[in-house]
PLY file of the C-alpha trace (Angstrom):
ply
format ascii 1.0
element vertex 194
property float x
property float y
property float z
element edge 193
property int vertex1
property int vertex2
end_header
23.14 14.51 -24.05
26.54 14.39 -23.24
28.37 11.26 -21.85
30.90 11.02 -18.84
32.81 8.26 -16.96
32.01 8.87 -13.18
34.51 6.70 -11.04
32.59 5.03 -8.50
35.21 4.26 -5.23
32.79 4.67 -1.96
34.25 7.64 -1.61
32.58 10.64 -3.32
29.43 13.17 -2.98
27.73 11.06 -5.41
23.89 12.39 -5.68
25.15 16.06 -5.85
27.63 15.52 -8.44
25.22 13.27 -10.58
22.70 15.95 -10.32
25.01 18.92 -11.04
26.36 16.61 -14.44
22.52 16.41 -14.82
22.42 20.15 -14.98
25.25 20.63 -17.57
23.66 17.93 -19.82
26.07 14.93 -19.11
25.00 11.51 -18.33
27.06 10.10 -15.83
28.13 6.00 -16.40
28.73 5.30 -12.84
32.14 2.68 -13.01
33.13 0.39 -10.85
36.25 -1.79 -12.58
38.63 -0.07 -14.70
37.55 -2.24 -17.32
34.43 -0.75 -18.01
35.87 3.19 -18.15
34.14 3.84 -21.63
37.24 5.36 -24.24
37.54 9.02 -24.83
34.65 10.02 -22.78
36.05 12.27 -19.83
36.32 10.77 -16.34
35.38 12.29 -12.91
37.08 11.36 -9.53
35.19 12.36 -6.72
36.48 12.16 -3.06
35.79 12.91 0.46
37.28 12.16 3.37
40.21 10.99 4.13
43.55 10.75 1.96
44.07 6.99 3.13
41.23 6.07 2.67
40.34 7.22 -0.88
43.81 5.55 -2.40
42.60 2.10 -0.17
39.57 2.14 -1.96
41.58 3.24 -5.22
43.75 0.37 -5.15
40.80 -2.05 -3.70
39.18 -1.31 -6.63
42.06 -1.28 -9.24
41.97 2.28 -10.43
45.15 3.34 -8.57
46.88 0.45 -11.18
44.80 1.88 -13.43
45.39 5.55 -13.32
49.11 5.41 -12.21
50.53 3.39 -14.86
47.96 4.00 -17.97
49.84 6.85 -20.55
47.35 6.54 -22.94
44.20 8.19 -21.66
43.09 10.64 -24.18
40.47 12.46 -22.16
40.15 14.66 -19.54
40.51 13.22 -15.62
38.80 15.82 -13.36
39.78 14.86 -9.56
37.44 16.70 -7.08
38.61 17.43 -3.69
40.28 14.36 -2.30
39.83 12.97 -5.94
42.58 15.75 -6.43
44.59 15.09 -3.52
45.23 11.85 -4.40
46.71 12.56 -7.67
49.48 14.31 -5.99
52.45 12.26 -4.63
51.90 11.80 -0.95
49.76 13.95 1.94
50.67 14.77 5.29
47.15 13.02 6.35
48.14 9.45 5.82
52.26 9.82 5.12
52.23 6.10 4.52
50.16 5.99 1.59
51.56 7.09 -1.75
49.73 8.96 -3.95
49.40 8.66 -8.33
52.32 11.14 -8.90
50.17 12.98 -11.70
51.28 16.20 -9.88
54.47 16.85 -8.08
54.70 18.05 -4.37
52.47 16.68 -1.63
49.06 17.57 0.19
50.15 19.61 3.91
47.86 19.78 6.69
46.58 23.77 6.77
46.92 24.04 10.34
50.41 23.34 10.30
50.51 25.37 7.62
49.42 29.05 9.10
45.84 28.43 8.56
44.13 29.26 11.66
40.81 27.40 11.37
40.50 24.50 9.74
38.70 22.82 7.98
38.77 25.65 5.52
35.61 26.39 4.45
33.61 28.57 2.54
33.39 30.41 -0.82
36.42 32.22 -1.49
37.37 34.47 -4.64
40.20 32.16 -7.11
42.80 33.42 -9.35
45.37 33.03 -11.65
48.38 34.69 -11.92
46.76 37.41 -9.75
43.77 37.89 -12.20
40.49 36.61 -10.78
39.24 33.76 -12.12
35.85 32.85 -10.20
34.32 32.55 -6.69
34.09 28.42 -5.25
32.71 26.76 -2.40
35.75 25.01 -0.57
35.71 22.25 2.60
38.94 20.90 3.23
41.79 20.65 6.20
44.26 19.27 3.94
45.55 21.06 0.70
48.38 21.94 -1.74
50.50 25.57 -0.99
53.11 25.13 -3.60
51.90 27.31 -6.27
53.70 27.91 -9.22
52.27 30.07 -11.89
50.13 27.88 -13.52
48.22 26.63 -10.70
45.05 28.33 -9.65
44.91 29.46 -6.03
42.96 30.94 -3.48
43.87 32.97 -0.18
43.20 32.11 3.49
45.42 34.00 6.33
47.40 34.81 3.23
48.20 31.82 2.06
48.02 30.73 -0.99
46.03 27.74 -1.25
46.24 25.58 -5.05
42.34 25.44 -5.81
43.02 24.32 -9.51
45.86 22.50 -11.49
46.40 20.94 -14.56
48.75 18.72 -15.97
48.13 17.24 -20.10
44.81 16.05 -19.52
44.69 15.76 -15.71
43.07 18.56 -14.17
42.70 18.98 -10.20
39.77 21.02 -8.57
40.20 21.52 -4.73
37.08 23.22 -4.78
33.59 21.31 -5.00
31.99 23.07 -8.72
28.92 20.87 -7.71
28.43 23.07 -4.54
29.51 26.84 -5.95
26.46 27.37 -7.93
26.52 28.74 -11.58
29.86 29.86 -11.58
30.87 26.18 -10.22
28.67 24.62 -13.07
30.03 26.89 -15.63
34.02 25.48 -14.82
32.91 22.12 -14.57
31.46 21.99 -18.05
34.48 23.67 -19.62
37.04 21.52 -18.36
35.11 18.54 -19.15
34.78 19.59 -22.92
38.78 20.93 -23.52
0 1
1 2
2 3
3 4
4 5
5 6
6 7
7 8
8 9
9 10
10 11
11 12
12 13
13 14
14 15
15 16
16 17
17 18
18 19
19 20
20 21
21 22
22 23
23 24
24 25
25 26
26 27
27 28
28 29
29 30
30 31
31 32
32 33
33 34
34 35
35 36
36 37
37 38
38 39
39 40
40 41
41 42
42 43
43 44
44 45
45 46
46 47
47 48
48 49
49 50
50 51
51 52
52 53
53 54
54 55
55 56
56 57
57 58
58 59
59 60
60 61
61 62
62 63
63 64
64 65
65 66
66 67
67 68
68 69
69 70
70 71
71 72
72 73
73 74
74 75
75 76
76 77
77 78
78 79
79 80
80 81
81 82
82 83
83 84
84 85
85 86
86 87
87 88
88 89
89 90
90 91
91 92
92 93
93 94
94 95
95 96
96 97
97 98
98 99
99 100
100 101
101 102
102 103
103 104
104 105
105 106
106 107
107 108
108 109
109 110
110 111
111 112
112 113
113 114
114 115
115 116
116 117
117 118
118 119
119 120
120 121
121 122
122 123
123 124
124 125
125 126
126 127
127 128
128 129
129 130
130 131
131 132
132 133
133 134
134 135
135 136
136 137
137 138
138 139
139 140
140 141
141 142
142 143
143 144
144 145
145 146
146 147
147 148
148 149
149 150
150 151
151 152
152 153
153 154
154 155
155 156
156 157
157 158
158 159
159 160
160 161
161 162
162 163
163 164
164 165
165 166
166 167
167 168
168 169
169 170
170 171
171 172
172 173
173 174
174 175
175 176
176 177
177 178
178 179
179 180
180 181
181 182
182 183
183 184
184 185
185 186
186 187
187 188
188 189
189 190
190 191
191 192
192 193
């Protein structure tokens, strides 16, 4: 069986997750201090709810310290949902809370946006440079809309929504793989291996 680092915050879908690593064949070491992240095994950021919140708890915790100002981590960082969000700079849901910087630009409030519903929620089909790429289960109100190439995106009142990004070994899913069945299972294992 595989091995994983599964940052523990209070803030995260924990059983599903757990159960879809289960699934893939990874065993999860749930971490609570930095200290005890286990060396060039990947790590998995969970989050939901709220922006604030999640880099609170981050910084409560020491993993903002940890993840803002560590260059050397060899393995993959998968941020899930809010676990994303927070590795952009800053979000429109809690403007006074900075974010880890991995990614430039900042999280926007769809509403404001153009979206006309939020949250938005659903499964919706994901591409890449226009080529399809997979269908996921999203839930957010929040997000990122400034796509460059390289970012994978999804459409909602046709706007382009970043569902995917990755930057060395930081990789951002806005989508929740543990809720989008095979094809959400399937992503999650690859990016965990590259």
């Amino acid at each position: 069986m595989k091995e994983v680092n599964y940052i523990y915050y209070n803030a995260g879908n924990y059983m599903s997750l757990i159960n879809s690593l289960n699934e893939i064949n990874f065993k999860a070491h749930i971490i609570k201090d930095p200290k005890d992240i286990i060396q060039n095994l990947p790590i998995i950021i969970p989050g939901v709810g709220n922006f604030g919140y999640c880099i609170q708890q981050f910084k409560k915790t020491g993993f903002y310290d940890y993840f803002k100002n560590n260059y050397n981590i060899k393995a993959n960082v998968i941020g899930i949902c809010v676990g994303m969000q927070i590795m952009f700079e800053k979000s429109e849901e809690a403007s006074n809370n900075i974010g880890l910087g991995i990614f430039d630009g900042e999280i926007v409030n769809l509403k404001k946006a153009g979206i006309k519903k939020t949250p938005s929620v659903g499964w919706f089909k994901t591409y890449r440079k226009n080529q399809f790429c997979g269908k996921y289960y999203y839930i957010h109100s929040y997000g990122n809309i400034d796509n460059n190439e390289d970012r994978f995106y999804y459409k909602n009142n046709n706007i382009k929504i970043t569902s995917l990004i990755k930057k060395n070994n930081y990789i951002g899913f806005q989508f929740h793989p543990e809720k989008s069945g095979e094809e959400g299972l399937k992503i999650l294992n690859e990016y965990l291996q590259i």
